[in-house]
C-alpha positions in Angstrom: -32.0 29.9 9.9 -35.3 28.9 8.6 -37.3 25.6 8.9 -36.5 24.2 6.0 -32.6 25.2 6.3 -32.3 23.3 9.6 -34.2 19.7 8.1 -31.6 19.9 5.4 -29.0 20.4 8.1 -30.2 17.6 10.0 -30.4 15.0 7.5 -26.4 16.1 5.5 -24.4 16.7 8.4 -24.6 13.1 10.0 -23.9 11.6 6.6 -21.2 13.5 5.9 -19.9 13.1 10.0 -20.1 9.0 9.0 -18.5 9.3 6.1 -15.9 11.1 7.4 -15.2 9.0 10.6 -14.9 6.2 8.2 -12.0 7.7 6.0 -10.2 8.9 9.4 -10.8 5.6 11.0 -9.0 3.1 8.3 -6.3 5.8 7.9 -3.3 3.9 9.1 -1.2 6.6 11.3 2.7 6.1 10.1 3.6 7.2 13.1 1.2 4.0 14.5 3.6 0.8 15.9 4.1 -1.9 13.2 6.2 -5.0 12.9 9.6 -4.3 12.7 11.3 -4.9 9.6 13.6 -7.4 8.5 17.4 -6.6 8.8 18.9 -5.9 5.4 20.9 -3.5 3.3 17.8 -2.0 2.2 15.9 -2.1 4.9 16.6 1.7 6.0 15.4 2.8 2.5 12.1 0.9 2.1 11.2 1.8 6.0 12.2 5.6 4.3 10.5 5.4 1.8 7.0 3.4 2.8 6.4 4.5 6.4 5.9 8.4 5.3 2.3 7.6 4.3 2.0 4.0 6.5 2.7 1.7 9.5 5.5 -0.8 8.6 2.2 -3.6 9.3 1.2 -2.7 5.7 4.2 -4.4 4.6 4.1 -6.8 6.6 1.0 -8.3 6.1 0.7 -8.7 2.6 2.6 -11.8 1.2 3.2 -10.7 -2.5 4.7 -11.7 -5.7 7.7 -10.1 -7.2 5.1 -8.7 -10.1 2.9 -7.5 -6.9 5.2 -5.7 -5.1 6.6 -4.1 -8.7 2.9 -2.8 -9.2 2.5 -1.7 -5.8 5.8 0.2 -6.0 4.4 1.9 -9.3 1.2 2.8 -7.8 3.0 3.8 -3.7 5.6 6.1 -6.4 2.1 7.7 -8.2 1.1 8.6 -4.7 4.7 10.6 -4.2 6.5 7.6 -3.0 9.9 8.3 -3.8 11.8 5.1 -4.8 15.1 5.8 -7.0 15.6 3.5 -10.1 18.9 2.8 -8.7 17.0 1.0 -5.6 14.6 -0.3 -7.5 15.3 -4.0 -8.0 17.0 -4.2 -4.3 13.6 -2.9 -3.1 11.8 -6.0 -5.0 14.5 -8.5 -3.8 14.0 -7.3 -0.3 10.4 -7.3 -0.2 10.0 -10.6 -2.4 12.5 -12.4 -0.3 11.1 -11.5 3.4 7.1 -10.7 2.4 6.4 -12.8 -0.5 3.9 -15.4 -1.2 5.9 -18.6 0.8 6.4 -16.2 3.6 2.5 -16.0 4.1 2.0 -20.0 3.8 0.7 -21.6 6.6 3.0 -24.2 7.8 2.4 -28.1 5.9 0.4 -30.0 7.9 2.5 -32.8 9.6 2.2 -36.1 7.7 0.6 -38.8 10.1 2.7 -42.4 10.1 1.1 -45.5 8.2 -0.3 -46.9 11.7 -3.0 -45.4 13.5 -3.5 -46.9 17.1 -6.6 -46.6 18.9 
């Protein structure tokens, strides 16, 4: 390998090893432990259907609307997600009703009584 081959070696390979490590490292392993799921009649299917690719945390964690979780079910089925229209709307209802926006609200904070004592 000549001089010149080996300083372009040196400075592509450890970008390219850094890059790489990135990707691999905020790859969520499906086969990783994640919160369970809610019980429900559906519940088999979406775990089915979304932990193929992911860890059930990616559910989880996001608090959605019902018009989020329909676009993320468009974009999760453009990926080879495969969600039959049939299921479609008990999906939504499922993941609305147990990871939708009120579920991600922090508690109200308690309301303090008209006398303060010191």
């Amino acid at each position: 390998m000549s001089v010149w081959g080996y300083c372009l070696f040196q400075r592509i390979v450890p970008p390219i090893f850094l890059f790489t490590s990135i990707i691999l490292a905020s790859a969520q392993a499906p086969s990783a432990p994640g919160k369970p799921l809610p019980p429900g009649p559906v519940q088999p299917k979406v775990k089915a259907a979304c932990t193929s690719c992911h860890n059930t945390s990616r559910i989880t964690e996001q608090h959605l609307t019902r018009q989020q979780w329909s676009d993320q079910l468009e974009k999760m089925e453009g990926l080879g997600a495969v969600i039959p229209d049939s299921d479609r709307n008990n999906f939504l209802n499922y993941l609305t009703k147990n990871f939708g926006p009120q579920k991600g609200a922090a508690d109200p904070p308690a309301k303090k009584s008209g006398s303060a004592s010191n």
